[in-house]
N, C-alpha and C positions, 0 to 999 in steps of 0.2 A: 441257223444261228441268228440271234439277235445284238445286233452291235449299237453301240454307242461310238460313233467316231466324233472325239472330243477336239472340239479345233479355239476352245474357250478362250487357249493363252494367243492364238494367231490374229493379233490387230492390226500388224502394220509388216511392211518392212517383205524380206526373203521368206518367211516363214510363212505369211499368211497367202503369198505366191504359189508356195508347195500344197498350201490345203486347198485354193483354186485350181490348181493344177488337178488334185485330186477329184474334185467334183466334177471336174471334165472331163477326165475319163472314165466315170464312171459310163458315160453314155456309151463306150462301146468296149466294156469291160463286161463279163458273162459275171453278173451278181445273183442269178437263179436262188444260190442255196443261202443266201446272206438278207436279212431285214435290216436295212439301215435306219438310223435316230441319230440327229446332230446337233453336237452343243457348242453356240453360237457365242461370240464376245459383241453386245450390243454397238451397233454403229460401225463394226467393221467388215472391213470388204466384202466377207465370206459373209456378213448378217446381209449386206447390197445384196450378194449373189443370190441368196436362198429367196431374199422377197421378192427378187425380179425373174426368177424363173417360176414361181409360186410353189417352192416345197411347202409342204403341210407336216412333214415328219423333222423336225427341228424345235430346240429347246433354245431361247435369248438368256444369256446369263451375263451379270452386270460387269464393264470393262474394268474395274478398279479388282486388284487381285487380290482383296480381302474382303470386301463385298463378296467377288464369286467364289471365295472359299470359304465364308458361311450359305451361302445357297449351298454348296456341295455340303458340307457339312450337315446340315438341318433340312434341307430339301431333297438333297442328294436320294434317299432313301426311297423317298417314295416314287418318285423319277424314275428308279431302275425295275421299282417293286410293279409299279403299273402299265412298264414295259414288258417286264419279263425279261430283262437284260440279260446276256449269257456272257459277253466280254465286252471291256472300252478300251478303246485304241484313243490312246493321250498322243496326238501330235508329240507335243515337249511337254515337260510335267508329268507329274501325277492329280488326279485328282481325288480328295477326298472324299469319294464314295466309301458305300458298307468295302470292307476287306473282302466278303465271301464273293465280289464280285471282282472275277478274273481280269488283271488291266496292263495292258502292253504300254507303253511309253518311246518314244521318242528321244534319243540325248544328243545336245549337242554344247555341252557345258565344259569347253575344253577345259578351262581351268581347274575341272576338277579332278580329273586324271594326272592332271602336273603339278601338284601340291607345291614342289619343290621352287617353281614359279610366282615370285610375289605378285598376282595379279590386279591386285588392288595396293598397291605402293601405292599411288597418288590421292587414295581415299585418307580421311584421318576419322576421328571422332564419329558422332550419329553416324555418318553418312560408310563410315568403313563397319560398323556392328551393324548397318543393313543390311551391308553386301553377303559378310559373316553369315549373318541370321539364312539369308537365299540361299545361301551353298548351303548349309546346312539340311535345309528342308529339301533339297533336290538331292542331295545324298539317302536321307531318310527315305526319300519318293523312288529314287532306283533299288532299294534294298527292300524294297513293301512290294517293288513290278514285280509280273510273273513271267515279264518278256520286255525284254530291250534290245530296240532298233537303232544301231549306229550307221550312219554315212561315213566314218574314217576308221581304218581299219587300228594305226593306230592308239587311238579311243578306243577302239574296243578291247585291243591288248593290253594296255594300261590298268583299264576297268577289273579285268580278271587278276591283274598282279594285287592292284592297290584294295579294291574291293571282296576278291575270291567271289566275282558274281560270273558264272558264268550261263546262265539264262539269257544270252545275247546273241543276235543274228546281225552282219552287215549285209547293207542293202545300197547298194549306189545312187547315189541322187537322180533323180529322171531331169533330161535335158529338154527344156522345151526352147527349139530354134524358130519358132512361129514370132517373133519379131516384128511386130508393130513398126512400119518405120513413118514417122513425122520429120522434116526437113528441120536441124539446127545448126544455127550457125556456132562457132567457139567465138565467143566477143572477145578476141587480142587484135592486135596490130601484128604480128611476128610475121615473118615471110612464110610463103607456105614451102618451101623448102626445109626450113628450121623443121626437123625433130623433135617431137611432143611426146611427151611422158604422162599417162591420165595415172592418178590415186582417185579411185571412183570409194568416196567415203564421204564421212562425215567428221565431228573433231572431235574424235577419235582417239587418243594420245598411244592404244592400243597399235595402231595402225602405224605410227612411228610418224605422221604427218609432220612434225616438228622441227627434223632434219630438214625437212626438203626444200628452205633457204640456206642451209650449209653447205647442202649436194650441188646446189645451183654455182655456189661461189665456185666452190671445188673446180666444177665444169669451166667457169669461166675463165680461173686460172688457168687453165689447162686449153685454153683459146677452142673448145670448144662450145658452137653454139647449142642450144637446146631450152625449151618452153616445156613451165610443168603447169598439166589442168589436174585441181583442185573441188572435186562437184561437190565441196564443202557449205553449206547455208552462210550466206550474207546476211548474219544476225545480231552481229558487235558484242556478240556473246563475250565472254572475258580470254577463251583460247583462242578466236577470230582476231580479236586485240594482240595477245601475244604472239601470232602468227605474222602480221601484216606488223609488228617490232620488229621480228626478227628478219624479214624482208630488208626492214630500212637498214637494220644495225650491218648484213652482210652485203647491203648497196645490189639486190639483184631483182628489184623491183620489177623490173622489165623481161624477168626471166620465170616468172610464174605468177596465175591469174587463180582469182578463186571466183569461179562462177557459178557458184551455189548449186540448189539441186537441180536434177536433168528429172527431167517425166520417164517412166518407161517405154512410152511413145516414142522415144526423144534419140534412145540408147544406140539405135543403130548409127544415127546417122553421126553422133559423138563418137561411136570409136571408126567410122572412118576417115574421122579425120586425124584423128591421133595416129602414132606408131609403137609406143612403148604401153606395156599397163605395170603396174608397179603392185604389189600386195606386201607390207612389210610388217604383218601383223606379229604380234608375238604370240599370240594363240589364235587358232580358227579350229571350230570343228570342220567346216567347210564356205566357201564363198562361190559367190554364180560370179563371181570376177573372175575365175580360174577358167571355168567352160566359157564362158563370152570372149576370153582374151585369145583362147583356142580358136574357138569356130571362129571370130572374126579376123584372125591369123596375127595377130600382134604377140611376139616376144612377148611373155610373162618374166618380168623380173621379182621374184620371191625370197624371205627369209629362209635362210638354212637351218632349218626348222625340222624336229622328228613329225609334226603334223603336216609340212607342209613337201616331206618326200613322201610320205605315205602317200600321199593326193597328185604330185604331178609326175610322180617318176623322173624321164630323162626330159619332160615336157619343160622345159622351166630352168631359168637363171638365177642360183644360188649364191645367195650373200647375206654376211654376216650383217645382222638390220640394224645394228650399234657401230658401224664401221661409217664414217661419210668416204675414207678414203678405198674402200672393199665397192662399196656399191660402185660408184665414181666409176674405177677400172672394172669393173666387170658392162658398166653401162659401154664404155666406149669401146670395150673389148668390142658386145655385141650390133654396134652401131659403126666400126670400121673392118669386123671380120662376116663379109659375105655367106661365104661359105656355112661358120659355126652357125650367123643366125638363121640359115633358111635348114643346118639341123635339127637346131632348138624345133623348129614349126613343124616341120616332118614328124619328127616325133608326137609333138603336142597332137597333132591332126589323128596319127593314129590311136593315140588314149584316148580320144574325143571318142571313139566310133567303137570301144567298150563299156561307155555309158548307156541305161537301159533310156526309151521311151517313154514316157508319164505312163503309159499305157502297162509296158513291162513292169514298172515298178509299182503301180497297183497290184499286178497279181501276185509281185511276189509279198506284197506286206499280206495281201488277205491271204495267200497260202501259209504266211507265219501265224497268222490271227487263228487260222486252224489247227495247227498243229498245236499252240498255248492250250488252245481250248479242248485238245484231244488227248493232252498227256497231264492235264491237271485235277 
């Protein structure tokens, strides 16, 4: 078989991690019956990867995604035609290749399965008929796949109610525990007894980050101590501004730091310092904040979420993510009851150890990459 494994949309971030993840186990993943060809998004990590190990079997397509969807478009063709392409495995996306070429995708676009969920409320004008116009086209692009790959199960239920697509397989995300550790410090003053709460994000407004000077006061009221890290960018961006207002307006300055981003280098030695990890997204398809907060034994406090039982089971402290006063007592529940929190961990520990190996979940995408290519 002749593949195109398409990692075009993976420039930055978790996703373009999974497609390094992928290139590294290929080295000891049995590929005999498979001819690989990979289509690169210029200047990111996976295009570093390929120049510095010297692939030769790799295409650069340009990082702007209307740029590389007329190369797909108008170049696409001949691409596949002077491969001889037999299927492409789209990370996320689809891409506009000929149709007669068989194409698995990637989804992890939860808001699309939850219609019912305004997830662009805080868009208006241009910038909401963008978001529009995206979901659109990635709807169009799961209804043109011959095979969809989900990591939440779910997502994948959803898909078959909302869409009647049921050409989908779930596949659990591979854990890699290989952890880089680099020595960091948290730049606070707090005592190191104080209990710390990491939101490992960005600004986010998804992520609920907003609260978390109202959860602060809450706590204070309530005479308990506690510090919230923030690995939010120090960019006076206009939500940076509105965040460090609301700081001052609920006077708890001194109860939460935003110390911008952390390296992945960096990650170990930041959650041993921490004790809480917080995830209060209102949709995820999946986050490596969920396994990281496992393997490095920290209490996950999470939204009571249908995406986000799917994902941790009994691993995980459930709370309404619009509640400051739900979160509040479920935090102090877990932070003065011994006992419940070292169940929470138990638990977590053992859903951890039904996650595949990067290595497992390569075979099991290319066993699906066969099976598209053998019943279509």
């Amino acid at each position: 078989m002749n593949i195109i494994i398409n990692f075009a949309t993976l420039k930055s971030g978790g996703g373009q991690n999974v497609g390094l993840n992928f290139l590294e186990s290929m080295k000891s993943v049995n590929t005999d019956d498979f001819q690989f060809y990979f289509v690169v998004a210029r200047n990111s990590g996976i295009h570093k990867y390929v120049l510095d190990h010297d692939y030769e079997n790799y295409t650069v397509v340009p990082n702007n995604p209307l740029l590389r969807m007329f190369y797909e478009l108008f170049l696409g063709r001949k691409l596949v035609n002077k491969l001889n392409i037999d299927i492409i495995y789209s990370y996320f996306g689809l891409g506009l290749y000929p149709k007669r070429i068989l194409q698995v995708t990637g989804s992890a676009d939860s808001n699309l399965y939850f219609p019912e969920i305004n997830f662009w409320v805080e868009y208006k004008g241009l910038k909401l008929f963008k978001r529009k116009i995206v979901d659109f086209y990635r709807i169009w692009g799961l209804k043109r796949a011959n095979g969809i790959i989900f990591e939440n199960e779910s997502l994948e239920k959803r898909c078959h109610q909302i869409f009647k697509l049921n050409n989908t397989i779930f596949i659990r995300p591979s854990i890699n525990l290989d952890f880089a550790s680099v020595d960091y410090n948290i730049p606070i003053q707090s005592k190191n007894d104080v209990p710390k709460g990491l939101f490992l994000c960005g600004w986010q407004r998804n992520k609920n980050i907003m609260l978390i000077p109202e959860i602060a006061a809450k706590l204070k009221e309530s005479n308990k101590s506690f510090h919230f890290i923030i690995t939010a960018p120090l960019d006076n961006s206009p939500d940076h501004l509105e965040f460090i207002r609301l700081t001052k307006k609920f006077n708890v300055g001194d109860m939460v730091t935003v110390i911008g981003q952390v390296k992945k280098e960096e990650l170990a030695s930041l959650y041993q310092q921490i004790d809480y990890v917080f995830l209060l997204s209102k949709l995820e398809s999946f986050s490596n904040n969920i396994i990281e907060s496992w393997y490095f034994e920290k209490p996950l406090i999470v939204s009571d979420e249908l995406w986000a039982r799917s994902i941790c089971k009994e691993g995980a402290i459930y709370v309404n993510r619009n509640s400051v006063s739900d979160i509040t007592e479920n935090l102090i529940r877990i932070m003065e009851q011994k006992d419940y929190r070292l169940k929470i961990l138990e638990n977590s520990k053992n859903i951890l150890k039904s996650y595949p190996s990067i290595e497992q979940k390569t075979k099991e995408e290319l066993t699906y990459l066969r099976y598209v290519f053998e019943n279509n």
